[in-house]
Each structure stands twice: as C-alpha cells, then as structure tokens.
TIMI-2910 file (N, C-alpha, C, CB; in pm, 1 decimal, decimal comma, always signed):
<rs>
+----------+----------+----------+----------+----------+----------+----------+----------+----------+----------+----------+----------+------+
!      n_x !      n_y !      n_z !     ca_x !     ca_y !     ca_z !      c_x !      c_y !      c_z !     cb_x !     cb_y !     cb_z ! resn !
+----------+----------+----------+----------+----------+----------+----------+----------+----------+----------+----------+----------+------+
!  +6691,0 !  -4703,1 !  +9369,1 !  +6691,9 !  -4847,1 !  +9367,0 !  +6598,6 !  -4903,4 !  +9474,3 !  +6833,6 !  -4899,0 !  +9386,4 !  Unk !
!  +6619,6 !  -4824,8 !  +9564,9 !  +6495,1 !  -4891,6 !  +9682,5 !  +6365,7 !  -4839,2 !  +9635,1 !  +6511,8 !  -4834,9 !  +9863,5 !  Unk !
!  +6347,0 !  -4783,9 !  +9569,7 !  +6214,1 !  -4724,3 !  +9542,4 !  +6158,5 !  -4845,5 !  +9462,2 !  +6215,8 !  -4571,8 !  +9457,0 !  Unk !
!  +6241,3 !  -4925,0 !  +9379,6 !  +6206,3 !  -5030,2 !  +9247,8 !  +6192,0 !  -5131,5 !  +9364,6 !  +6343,5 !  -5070,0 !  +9097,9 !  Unk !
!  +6242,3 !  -5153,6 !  +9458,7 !  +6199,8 !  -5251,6 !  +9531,9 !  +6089,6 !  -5247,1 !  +9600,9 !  +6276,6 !  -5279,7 !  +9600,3 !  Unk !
!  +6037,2 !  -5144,6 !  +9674,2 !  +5937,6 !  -5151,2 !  +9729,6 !  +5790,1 !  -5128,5 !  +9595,9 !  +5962,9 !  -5041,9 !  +9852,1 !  Unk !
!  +5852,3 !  -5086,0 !  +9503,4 !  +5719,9 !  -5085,9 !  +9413,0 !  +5724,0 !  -5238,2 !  +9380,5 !  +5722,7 !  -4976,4 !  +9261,7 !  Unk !
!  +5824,8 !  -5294,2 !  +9352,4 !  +5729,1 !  -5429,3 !  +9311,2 !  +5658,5 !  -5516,2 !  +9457,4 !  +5848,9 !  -5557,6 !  +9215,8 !  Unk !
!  +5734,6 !  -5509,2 !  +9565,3 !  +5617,6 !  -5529,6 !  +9682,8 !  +5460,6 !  -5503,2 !  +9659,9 !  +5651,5 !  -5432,2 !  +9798,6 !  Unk !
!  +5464,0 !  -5388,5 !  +9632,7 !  +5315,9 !  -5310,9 !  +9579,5 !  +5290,1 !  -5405,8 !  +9439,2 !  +5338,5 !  -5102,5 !  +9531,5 !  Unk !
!  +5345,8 !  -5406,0 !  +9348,8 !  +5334,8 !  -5492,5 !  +9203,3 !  +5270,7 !  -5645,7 !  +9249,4 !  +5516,2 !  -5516,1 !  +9118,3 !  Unk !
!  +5390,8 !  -5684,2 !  +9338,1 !  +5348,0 !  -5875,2 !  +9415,7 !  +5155,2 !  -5831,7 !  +9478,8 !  +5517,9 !  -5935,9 !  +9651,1 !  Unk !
!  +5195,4 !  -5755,9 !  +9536,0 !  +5048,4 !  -5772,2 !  +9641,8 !  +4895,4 !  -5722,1 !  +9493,1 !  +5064,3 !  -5587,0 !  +9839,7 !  Unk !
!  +4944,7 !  -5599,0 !  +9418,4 !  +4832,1 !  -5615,8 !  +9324,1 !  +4814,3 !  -5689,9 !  +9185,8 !  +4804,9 !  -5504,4 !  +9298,4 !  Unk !
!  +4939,9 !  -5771,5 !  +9184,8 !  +4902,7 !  -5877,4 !  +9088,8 !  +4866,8 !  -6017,8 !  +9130,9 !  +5005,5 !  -5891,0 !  +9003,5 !  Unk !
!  +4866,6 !  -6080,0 !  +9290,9 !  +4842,5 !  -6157,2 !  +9349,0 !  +4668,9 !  -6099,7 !  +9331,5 !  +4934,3 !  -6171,0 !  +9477,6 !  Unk !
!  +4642,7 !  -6018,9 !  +9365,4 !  +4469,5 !  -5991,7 !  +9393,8 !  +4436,9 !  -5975,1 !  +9258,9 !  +4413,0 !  -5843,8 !  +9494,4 !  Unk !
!  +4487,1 !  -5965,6 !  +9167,5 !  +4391,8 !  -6022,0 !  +9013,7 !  +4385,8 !  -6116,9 !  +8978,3 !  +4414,2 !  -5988,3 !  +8894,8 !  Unk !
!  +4529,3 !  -6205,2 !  +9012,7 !  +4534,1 !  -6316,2 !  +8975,0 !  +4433,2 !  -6453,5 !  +9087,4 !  +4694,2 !  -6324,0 !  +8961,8 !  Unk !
!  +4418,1 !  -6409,9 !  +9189,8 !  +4326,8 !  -6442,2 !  +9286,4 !  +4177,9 !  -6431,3 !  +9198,8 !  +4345,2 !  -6336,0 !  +9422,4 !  Unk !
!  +4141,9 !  -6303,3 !  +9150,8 !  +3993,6 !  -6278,2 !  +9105,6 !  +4016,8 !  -6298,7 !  +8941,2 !  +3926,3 !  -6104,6 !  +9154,4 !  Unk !
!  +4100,3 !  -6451,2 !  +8903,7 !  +4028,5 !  -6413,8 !  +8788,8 !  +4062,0 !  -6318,0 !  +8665,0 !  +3932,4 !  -6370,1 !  +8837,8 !  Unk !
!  +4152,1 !  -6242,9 !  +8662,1 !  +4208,7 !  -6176,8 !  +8585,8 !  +4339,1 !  -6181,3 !  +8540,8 !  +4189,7 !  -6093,6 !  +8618,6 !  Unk !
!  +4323,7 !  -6187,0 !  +8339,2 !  +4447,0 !  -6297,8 !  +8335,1 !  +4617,5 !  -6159,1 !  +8330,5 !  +4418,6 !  -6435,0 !  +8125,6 !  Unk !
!  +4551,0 !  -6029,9 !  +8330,6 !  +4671,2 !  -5938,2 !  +8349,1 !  +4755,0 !  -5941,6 !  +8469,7 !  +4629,3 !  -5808,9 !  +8341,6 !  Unk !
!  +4720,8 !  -6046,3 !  +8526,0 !  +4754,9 !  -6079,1 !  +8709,2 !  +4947,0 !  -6143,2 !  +8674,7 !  +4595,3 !  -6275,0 !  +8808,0 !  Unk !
!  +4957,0 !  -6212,4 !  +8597,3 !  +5056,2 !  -6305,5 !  +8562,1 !  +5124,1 !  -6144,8 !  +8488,8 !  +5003,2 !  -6473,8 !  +8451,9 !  Unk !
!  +5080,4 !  -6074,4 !  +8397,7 !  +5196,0 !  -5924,2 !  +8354,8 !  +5247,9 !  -5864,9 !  +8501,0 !  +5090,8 !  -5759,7 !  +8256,9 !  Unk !
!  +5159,0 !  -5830,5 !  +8565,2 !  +5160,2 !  -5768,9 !  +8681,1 !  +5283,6 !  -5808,7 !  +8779,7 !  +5031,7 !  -5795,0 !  +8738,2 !  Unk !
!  +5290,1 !  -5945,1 !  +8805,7 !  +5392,0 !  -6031,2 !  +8878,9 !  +5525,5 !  -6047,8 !  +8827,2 !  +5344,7 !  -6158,8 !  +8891,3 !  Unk !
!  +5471,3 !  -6041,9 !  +8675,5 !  +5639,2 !  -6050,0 !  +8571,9 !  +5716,9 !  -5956,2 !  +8620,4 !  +5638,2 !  -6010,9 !  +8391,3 !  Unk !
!  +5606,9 !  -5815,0 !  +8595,2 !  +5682,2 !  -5695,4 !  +8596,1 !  +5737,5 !  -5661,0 !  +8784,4 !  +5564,0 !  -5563,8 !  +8518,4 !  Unk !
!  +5709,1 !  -5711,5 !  +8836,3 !  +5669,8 !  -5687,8 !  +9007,9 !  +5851,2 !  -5748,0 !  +8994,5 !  +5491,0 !  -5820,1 !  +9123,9 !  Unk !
!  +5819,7 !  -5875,6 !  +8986,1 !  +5996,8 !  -5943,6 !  +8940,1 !  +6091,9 !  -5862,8 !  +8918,9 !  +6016,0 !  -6022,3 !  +8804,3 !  Unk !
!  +6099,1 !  -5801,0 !  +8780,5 !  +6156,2 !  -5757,2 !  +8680,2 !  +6225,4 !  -5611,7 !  +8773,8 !  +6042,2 !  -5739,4 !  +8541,8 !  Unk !
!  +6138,5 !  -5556,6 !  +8809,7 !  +6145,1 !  -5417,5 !  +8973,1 !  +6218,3 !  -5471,1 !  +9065,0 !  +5983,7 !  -5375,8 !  +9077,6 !  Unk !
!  +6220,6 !  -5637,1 !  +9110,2 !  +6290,5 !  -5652,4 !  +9206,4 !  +6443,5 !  -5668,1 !  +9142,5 !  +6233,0 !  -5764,4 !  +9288,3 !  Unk !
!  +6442,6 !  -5733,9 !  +9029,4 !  +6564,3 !  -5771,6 !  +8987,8 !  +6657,7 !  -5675,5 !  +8947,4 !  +6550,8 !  -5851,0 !  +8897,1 !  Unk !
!  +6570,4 !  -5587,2 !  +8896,3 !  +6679,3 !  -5481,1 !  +8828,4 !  +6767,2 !  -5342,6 !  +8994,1 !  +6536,3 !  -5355,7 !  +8666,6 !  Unk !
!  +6603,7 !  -5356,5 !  +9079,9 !  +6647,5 !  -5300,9 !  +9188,6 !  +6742,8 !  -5366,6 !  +9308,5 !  +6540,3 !  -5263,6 !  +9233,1 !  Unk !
!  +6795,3 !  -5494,7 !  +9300,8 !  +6881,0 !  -5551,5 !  +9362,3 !  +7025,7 !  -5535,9 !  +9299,2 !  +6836,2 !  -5675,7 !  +9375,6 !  Unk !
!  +6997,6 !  -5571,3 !  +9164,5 !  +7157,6 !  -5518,6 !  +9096,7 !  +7176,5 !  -5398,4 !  +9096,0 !  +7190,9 !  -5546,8 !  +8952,3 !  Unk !
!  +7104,3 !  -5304,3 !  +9065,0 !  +7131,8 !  -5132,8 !  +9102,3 !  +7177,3 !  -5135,5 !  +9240,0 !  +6984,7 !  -5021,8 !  +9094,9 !  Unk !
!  +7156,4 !  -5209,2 !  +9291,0 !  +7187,0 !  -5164,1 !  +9477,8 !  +7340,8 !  -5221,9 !  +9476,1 !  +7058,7 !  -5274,8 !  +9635,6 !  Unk !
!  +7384,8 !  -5321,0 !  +9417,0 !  +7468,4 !  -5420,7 !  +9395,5 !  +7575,5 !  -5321,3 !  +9327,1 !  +7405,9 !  -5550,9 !  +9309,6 !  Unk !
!  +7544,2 !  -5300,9 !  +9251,5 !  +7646,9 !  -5191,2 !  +9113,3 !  +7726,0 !  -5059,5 !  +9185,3 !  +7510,4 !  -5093,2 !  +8967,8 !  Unk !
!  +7584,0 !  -4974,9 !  +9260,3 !  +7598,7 !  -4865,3 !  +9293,5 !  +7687,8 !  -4925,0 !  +9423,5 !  +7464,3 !  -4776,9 !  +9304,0 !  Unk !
!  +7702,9 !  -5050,3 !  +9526,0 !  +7752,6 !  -5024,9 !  +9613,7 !  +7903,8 !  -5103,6 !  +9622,5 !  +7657,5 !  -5042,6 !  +9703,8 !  Unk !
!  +7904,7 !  -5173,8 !  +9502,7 !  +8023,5 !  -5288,0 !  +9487,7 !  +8158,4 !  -5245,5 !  +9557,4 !  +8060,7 !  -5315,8 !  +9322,5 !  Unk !
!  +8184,4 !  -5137,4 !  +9573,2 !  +8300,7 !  -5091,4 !  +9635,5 !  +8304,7 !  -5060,9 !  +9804,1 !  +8330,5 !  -4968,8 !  +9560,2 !  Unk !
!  +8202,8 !  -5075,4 !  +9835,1 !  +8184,6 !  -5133,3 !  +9980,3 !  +8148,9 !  -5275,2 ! +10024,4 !  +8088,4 !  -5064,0 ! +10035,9 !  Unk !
!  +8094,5 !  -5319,6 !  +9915,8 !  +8070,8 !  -5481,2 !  +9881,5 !  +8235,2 !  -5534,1 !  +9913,8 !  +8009,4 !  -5516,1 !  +9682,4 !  Unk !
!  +8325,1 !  -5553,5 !  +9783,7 !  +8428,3 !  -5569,5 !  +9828,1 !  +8546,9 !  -5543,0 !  +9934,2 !  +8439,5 !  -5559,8 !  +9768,9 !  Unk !
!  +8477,8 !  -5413,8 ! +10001,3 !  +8563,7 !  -5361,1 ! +10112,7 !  +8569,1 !  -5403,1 ! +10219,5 !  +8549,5 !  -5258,5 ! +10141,0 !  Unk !
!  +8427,9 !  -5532,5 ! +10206,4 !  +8332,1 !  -5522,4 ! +10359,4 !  +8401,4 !  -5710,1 ! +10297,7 !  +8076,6 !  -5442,6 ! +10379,1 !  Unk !
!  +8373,6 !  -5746,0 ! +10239,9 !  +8434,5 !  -5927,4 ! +10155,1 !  +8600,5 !  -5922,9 ! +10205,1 !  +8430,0 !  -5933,1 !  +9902,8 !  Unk !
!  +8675,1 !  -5796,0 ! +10226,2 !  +8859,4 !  -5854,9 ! +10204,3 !  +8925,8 !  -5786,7 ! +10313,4 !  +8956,9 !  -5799,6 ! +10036,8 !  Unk !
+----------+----------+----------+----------+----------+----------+----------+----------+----------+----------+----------+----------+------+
</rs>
C-alpha cells in the first residue's frame, strides 16, 4: 500500500511535466497518479482498521 502511494508521487511529478510541455496524456497520467493514491490510502485504512478503532475507543 505504501508502495501505491509513493508511485503516484512519482505519477503527480511526471504527469505535471507533460502536462506543463504540452502533452495531452499529462491529464491520464494525474488521473491515474489519484487513482494510486486513493486506492493506497484505503488499503492502508482496511489493512489497519483494527488498530484504527483501538487507537479511536
């Protein structure tokens, strides 16, 4: 799950520099950069919910 996060870091920074120069795959690039963060925050979320709630009550 941390791995999906730091790749879309990498995803943000090389779809910012296409979309900077001009290139319209810049806007896929950022979707997907998203899409890495989102799914890698709820995996972190899922996998840890039982310390989530332990650490909440």
């Amino acid at each position: 799950m941390l791995q999906l996060i730091l790749m879309s870091y990498f995803g943000a920074i090389l779809g910012i520099y296409f979309k900077i120069n001009g290139n319209p795959n810049g806007d896929y690039i950022l979707i997907a950069a998203m899409a890495f963060k989102f799914l890698g925050v709820l995996g972190l979320i899922y996998f840890n919910k039982k310390k989530i709630f332990q650490f909440l009550s």
